[in-house]
N, C-alpha and C positions, 0 to 999 in steps of 0.2 A: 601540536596542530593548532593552527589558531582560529580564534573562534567562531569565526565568520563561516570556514571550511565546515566545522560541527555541522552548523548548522543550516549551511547547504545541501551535507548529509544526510541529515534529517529530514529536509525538503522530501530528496530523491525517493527516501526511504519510506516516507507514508506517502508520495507518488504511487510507489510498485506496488506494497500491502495493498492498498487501495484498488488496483488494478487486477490485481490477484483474485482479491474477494468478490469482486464486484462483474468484471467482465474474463479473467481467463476460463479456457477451456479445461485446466486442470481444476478447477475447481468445480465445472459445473454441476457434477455429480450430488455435491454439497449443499449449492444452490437450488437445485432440484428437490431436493430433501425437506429444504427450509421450504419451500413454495407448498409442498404437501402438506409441510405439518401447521404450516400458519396462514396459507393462502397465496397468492399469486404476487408477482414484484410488486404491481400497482395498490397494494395494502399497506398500511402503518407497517407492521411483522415485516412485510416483504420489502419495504425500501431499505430495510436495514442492512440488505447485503445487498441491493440492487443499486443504490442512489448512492453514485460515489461523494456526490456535495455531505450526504449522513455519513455515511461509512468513513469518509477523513478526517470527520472530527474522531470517531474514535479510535480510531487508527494512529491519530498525531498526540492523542494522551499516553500513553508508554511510551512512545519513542521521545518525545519531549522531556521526558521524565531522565528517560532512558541518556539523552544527550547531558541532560544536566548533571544528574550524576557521574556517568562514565565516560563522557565526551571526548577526552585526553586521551583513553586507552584504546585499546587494540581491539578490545572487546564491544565496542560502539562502533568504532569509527570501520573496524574489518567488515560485518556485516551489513552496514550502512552503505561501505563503498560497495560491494557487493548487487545491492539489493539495486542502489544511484545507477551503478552500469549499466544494467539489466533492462532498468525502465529505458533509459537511453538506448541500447539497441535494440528494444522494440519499437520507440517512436523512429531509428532510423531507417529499421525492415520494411517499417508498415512506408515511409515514405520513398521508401526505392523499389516496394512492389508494384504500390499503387499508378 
């Protein structure tokens, strides 16, 4: 895979993480949790799952990692593509509901 692909991958990949933590409904339970135990979004503790510009920086450190190491393999690039799709047909649902 060449390298450029990686790391479009990658892109995709702490796109959706990011979107996960930060705004899906499968997570909000989580979210709610961390709000209890540290405070509301609008807190240092709480932008940490709230503020997707925080939440991708660390989000794009393992995956970064993650590409440089294992980028060639199946084991990167499967869950990557994965993850890339994913985000993509939520940015396409959300713009042929809207």
């Amino acid at each position: 895979m060449p390298q450029w692909a990686v790391w479009l991958l990658a892109a995709g990949a702490v796109l959706r993480l990011t979107r996960l933590v930060t705004a899906d409904t499968i997570t909000g339970r989580l979210r709610a949790a961390w709000y209890a135990r540290f405070g509301g979004p609008n807190t240092d503790a709480g932008s940490f799952v709230s503020c997707p510009w925080c939440v991708s920086f660390w989000v794009a450190i393992p995956v970064v990692l993650a590409a440089g190491l294992f980028g060639s393999t199946a084991w990167f690039w499967g869950p990557a593509m994965v993850l890339s799709l994913s985000w993509l047909a939520g940015l396409a649902g959300a713009a042929l509901t809207d």
